[in-house]
PyMOL commands that place a pseudoatom at each C-alpha (Angstrom):
pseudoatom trace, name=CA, resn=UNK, resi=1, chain=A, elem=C, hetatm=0, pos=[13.450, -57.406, 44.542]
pseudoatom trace, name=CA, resn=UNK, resi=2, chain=A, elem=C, hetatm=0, pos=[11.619, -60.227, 45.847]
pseudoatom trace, name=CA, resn=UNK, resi=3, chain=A, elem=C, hetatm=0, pos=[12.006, -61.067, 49.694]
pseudoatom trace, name=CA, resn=UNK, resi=4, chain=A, elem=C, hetatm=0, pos=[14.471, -63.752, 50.630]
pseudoatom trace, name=CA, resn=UNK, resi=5, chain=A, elem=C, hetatm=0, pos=[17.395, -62.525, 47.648]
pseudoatom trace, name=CA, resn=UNK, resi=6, chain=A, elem=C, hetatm=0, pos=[19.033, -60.038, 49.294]
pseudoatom trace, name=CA, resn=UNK, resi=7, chain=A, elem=C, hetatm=0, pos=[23.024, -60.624, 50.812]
pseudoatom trace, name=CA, resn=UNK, resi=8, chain=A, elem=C, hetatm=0, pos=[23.448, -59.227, 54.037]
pseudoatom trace, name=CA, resn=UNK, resi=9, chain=A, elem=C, hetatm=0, pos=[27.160, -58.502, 55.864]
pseudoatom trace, name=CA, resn=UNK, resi=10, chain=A, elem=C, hetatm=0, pos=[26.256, -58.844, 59.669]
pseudoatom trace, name=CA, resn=UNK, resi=11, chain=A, elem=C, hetatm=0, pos=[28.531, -56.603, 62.109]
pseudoatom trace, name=CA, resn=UNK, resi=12, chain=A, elem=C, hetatm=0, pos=[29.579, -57.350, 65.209]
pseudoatom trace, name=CA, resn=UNK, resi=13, chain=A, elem=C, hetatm=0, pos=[27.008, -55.518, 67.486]
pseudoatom trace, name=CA, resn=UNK, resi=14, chain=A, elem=C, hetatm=0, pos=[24.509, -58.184, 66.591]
pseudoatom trace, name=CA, resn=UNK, resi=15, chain=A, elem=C, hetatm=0, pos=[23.796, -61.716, 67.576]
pseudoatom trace, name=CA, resn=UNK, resi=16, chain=A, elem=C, hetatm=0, pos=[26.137, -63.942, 66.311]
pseudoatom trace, name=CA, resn=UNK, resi=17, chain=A, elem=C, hetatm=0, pos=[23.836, -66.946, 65.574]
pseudoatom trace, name=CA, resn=UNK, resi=18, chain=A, elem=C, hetatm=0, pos=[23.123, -68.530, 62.244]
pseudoatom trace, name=CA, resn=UNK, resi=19, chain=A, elem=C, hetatm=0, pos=[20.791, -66.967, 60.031]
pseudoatom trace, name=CA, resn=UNK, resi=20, chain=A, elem=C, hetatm=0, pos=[19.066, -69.803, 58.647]
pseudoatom trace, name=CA, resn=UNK, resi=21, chain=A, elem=C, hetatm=0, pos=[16.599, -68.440, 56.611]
pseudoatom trace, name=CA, resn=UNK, resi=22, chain=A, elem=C, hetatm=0, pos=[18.985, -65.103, 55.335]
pseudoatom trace, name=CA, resn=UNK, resi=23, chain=A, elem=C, hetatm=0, pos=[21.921, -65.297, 52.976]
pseudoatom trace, name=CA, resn=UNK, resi=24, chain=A, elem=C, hetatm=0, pos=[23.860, -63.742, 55.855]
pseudoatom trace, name=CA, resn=UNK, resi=25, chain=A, elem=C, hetatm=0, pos=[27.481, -63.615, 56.783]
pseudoatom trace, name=CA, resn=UNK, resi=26, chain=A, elem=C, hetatm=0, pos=[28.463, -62.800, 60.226]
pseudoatom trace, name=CA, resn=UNK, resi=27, chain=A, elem=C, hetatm=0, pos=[31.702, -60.748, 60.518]
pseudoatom trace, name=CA, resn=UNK, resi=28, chain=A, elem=C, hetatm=0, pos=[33.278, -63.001, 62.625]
pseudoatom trace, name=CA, resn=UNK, resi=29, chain=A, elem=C, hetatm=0, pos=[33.275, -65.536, 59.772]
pseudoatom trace, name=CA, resn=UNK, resi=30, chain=A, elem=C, hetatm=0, pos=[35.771, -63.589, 57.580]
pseudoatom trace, name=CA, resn=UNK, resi=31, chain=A, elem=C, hetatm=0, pos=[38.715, -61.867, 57.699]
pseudoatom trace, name=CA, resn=UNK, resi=32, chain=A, elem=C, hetatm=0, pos=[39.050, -58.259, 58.640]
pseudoatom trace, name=CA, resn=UNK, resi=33, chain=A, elem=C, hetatm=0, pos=[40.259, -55.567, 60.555]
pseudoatom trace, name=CA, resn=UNK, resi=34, chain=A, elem=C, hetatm=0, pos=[39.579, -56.100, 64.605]
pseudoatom trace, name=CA, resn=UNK, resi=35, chain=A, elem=C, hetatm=0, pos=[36.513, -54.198, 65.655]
pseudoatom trace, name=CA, resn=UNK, resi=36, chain=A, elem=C, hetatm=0, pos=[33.682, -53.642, 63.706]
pseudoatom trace, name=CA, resn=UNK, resi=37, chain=A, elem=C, hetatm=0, pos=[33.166, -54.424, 60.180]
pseudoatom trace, name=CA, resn=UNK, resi=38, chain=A, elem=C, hetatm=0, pos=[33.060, -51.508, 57.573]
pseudoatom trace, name=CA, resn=UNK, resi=39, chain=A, elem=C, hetatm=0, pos=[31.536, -50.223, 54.534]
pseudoatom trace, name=CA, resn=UNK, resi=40, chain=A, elem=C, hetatm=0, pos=[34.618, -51.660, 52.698]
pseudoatom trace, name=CA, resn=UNK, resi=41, chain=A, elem=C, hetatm=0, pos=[34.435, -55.143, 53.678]
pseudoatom trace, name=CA, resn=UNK, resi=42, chain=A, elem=C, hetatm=0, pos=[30.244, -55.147, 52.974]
pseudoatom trace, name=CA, resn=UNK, resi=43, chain=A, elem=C, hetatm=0, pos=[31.215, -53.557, 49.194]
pseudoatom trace, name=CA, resn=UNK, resi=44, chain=A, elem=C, hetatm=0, pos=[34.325, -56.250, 48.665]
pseudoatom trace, name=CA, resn=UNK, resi=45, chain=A, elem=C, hetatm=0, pos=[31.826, -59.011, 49.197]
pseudoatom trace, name=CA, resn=UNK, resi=46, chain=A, elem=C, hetatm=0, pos=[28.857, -57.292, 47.699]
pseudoatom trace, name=CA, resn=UNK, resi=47, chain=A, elem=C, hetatm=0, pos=[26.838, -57.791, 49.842]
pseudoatom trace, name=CA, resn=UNK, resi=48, chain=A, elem=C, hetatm=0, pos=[24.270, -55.183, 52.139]
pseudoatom trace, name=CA, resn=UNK, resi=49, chain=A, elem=C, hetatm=0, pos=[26.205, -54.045, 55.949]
pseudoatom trace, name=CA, resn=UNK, resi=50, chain=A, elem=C, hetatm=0, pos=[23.408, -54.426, 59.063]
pseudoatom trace, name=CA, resn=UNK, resi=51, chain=A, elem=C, hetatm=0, pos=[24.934, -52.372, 61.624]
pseudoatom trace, name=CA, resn=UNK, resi=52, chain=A, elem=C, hetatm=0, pos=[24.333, -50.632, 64.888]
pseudoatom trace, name=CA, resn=UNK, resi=53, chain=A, elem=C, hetatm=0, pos=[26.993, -48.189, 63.851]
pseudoatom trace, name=CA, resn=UNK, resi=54, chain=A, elem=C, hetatm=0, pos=[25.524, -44.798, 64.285]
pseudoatom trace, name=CA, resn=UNK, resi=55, chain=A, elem=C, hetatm=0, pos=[27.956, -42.937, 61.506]
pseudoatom trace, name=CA, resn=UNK, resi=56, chain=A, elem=C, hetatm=0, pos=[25.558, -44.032, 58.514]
pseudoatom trace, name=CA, resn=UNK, resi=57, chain=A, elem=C, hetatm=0, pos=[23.028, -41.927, 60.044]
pseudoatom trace, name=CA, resn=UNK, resi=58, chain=A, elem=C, hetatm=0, pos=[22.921, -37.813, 59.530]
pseudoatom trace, name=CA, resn=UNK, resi=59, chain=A, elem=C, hetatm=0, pos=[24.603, -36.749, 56.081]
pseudoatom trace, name=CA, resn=UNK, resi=60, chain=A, elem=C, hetatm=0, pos=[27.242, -39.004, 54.671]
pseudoatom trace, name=CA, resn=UNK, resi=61, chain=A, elem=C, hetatm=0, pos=[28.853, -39.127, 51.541]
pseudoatom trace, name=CA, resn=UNK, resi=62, chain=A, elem=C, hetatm=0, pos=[28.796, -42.146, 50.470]
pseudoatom trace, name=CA, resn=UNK, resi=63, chain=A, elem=C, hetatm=0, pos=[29.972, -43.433, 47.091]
pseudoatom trace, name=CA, resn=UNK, resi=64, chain=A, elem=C, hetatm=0, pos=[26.565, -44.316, 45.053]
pseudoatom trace, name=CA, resn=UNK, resi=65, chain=A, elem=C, hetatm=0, pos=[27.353, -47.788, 43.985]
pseudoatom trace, name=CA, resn=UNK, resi=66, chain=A, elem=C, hetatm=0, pos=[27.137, -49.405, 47.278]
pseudoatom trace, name=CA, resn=UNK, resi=67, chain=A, elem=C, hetatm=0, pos=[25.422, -52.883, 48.295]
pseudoatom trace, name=CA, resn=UNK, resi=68, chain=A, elem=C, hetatm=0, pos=[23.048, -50.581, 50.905]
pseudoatom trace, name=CA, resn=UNK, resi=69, chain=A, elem=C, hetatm=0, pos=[23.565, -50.037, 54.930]
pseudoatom trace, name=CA, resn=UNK, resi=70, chain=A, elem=C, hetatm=0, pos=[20.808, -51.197, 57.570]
pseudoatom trace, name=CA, resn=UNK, resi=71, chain=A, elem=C, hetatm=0, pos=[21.491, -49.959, 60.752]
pseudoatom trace, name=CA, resn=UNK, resi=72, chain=A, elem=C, hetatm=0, pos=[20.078, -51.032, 63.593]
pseudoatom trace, name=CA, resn=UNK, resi=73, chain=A, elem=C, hetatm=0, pos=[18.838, -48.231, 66.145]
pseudoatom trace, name=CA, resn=UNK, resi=74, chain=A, elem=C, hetatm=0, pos=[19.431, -50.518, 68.868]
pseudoatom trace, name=CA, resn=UNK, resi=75, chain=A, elem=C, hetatm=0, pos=[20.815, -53.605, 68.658]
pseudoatom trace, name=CA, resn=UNK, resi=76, chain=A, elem=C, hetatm=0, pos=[18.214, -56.497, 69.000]
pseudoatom trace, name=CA, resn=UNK, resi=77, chain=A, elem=C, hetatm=0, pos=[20.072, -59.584, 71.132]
pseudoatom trace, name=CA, resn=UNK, resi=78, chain=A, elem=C, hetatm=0, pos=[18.077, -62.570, 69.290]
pseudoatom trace, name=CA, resn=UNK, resi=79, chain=A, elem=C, hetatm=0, pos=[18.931, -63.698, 65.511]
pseudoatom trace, name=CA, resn=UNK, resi=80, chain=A, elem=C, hetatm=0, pos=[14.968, -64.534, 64.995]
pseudoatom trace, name=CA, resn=UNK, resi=81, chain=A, elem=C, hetatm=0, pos=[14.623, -60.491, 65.370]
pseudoatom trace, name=CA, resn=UNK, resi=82, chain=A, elem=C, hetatm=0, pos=[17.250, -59.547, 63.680]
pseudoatom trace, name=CA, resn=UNK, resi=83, chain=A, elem=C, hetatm=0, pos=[16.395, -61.470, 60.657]
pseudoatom trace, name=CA, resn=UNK, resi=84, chain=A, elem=C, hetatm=0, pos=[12.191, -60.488, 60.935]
pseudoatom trace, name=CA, resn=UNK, resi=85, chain=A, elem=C, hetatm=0, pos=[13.217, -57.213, 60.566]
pseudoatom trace, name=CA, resn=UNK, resi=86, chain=A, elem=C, hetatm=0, pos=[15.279, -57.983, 57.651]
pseudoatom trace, name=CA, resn=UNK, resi=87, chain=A, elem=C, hetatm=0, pos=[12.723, -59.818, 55.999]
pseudoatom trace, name=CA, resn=UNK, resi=88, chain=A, elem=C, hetatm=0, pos=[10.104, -56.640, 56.928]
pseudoatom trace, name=CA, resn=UNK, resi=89, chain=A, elem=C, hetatm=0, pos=[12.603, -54.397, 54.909]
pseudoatom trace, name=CA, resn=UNK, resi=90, chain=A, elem=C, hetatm=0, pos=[12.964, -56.262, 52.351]
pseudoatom trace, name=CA, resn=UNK, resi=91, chain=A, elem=C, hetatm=0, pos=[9.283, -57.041, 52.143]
pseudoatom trace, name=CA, resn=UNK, resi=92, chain=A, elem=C, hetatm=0, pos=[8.623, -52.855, 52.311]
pseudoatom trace, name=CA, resn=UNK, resi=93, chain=A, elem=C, hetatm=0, pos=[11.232, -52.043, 49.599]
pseudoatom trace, name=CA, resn=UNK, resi=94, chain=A, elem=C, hetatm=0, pos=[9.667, -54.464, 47.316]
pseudoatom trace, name=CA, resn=UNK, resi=95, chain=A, elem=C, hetatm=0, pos=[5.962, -52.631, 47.811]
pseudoatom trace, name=CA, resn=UNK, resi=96, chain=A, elem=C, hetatm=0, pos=[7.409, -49.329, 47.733]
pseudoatom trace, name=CA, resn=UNK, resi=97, chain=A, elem=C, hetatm=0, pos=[5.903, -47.240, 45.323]
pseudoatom trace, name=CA, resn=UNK, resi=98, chain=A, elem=C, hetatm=0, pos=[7.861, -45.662, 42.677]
pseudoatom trace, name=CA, resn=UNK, resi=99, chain=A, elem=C, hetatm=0, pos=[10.792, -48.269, 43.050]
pseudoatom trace, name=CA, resn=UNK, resi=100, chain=A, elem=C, hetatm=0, pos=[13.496, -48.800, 45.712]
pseudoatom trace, name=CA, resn=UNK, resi=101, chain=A, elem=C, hetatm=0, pos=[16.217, -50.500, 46.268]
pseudoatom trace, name=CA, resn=UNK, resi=102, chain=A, elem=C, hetatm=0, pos=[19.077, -51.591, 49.420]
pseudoatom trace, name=CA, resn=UNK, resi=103, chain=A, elem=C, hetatm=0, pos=[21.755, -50.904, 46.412]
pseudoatom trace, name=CA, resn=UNK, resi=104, chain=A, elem=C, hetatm=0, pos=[22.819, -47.324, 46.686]
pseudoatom trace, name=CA, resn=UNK, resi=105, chain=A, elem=C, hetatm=0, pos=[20.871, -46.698, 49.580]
pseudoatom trace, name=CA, resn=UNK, resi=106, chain=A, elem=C, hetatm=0, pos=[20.605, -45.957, 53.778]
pseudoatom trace, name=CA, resn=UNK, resi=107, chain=A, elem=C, hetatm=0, pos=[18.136, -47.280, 56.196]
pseudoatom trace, name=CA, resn=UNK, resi=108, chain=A, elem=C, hetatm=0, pos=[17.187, -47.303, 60.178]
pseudoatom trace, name=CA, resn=UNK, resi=109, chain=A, elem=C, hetatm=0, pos=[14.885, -49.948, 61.603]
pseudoatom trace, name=CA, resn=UNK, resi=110, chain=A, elem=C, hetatm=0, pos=[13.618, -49.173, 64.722]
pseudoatom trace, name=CA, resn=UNK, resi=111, chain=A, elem=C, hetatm=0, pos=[13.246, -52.963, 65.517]
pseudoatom trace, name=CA, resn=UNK, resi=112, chain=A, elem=C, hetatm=0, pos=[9.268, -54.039, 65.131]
pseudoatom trace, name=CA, resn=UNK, resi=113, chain=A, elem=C, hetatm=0, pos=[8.422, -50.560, 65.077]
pseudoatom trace, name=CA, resn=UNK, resi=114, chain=A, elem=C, hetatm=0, pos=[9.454, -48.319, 61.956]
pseudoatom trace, name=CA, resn=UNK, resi=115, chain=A, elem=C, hetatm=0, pos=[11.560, -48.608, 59.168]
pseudoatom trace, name=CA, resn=UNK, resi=116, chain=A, elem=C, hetatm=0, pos=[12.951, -45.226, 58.178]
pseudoatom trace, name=CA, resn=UNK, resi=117, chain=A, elem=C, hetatm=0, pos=[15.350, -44.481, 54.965]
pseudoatom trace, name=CA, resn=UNK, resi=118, chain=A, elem=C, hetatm=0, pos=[18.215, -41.941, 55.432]
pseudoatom trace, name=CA, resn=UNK, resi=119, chain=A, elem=C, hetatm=0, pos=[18.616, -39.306, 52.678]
pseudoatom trace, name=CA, resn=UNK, resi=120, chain=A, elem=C, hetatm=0, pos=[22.025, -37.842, 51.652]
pseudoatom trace, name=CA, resn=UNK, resi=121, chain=A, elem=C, hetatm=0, pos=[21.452, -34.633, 53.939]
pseudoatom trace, name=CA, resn=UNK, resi=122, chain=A, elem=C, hetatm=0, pos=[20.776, -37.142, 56.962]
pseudoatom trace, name=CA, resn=UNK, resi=123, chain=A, elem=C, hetatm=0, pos=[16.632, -36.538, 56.911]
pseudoatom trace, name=CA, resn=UNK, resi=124, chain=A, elem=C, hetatm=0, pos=[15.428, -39.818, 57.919]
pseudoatom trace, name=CA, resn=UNK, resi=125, chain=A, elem=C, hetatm=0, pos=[11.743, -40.745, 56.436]
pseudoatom trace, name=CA, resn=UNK, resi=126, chain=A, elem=C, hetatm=0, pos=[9.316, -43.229, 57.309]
pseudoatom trace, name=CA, resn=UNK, resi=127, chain=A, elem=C, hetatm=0, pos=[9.266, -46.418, 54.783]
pseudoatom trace, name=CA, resn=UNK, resi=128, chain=A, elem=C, hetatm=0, pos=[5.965, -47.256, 55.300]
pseudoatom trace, name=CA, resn=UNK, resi=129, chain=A, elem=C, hetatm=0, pos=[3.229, -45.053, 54.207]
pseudoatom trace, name=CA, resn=UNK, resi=130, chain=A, elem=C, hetatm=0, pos=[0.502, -46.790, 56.033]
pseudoatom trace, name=CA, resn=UNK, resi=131, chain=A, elem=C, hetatm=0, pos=[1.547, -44.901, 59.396]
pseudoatom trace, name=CA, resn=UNK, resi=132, chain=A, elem=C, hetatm=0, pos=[0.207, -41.953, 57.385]
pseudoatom trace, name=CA, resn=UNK, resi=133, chain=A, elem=C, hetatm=0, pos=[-3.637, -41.250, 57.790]
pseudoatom trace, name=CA, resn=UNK, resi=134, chain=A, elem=C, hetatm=0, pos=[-5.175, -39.662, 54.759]
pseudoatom trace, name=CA, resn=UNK, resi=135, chain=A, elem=C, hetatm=0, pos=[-9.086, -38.431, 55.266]
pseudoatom trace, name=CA, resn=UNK, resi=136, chain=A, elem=C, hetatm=0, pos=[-11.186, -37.371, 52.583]
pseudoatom trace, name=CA, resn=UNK, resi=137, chain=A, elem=C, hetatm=0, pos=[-12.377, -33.897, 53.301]
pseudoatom trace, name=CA, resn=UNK, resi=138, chain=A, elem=C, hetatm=0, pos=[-15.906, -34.076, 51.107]
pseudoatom trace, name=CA, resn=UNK, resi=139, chain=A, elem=C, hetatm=0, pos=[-18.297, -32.521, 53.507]
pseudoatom trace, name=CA, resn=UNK, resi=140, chain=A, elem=C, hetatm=0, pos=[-19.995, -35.051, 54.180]
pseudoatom trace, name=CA, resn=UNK, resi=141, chain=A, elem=C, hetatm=0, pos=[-21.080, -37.199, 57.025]
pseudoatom trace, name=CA, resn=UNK, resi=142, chain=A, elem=C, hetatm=0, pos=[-20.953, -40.899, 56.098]
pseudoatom trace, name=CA, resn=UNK, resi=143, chain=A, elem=C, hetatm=0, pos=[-24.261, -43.012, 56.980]
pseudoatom trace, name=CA, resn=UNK, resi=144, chain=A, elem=C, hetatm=0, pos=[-24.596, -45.355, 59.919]
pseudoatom trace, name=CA, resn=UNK, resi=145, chain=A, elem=C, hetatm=0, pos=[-25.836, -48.785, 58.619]
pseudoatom trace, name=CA, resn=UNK, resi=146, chain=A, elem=C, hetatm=0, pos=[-28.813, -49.454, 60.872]
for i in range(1, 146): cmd.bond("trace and resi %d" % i, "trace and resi %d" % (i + 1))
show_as sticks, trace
zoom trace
């Protein structure tokens, strides 16, 4: 996936701005049900649901072809953040090793803190693996350049 390509359904907890550089569509720019738009509407128009809506957290059965769900841990009040963090998903997916996609999938950004991606039994686990410290246990002391 290369960063910029992905579709994104924007709910009605966030900012309801333009999203200039994001192939975005706010919910209040098509026609649904009152309230907050749904998994439904993001899969009719194929296209990923950023949320705040705390139900696509924990274990959900979701069916397995879906666009994807972001959701929002709390609910950032500026577009510009809103659509960083985007771009900083979309950015980690793409380095992730072993392949990942949105399509199919469940994540949590904690905005400009942690990405996190929400398994089927509701564990949520951190997206980017340079949080975790590896050290090299080899006994030895490395030299001091002098």
């Amino acid at each position: 996936m290369n960063v910029g390509q992905t579709r994104w359904l924007i709910d009605t907890c966030l900012p309801q701005d333009r999203y200039g550089g994001l192939d975005a569509v706010h919910a209040s720019e098509i026609s649904h049900v009152p309230g907050p738009v749904g998994f439904r509407d993001a899969t009719r128009l194929d296209r990923t649901l950023v949320t705040c809506a705390e139900e696509f957290r924990g274990p959900c059965a979701l069916a397995l072809d879906h666009p994807g769900v972001v959701v929002f841990e709390e609910a950032p009040t500026d577009p510009t953040d809103v659509e960083r963090n985007l771009r900083h998903l979309e950015f980690r997916i793409g380095q992730y090793e072993g392949g990942l996609s949105l399509e199919g999938n469940r994540f949590v950004i904690r905005a400009d803190k942690e990405l996190l991606i929400v398994g089927p039994l509701g564990q949520e686990v951190p997206l980017e693996p340079w949080r975790e410290v590896h050290v090299a246990r080899t006994g030895k002391v490395p030299a001091l350049a002098g």
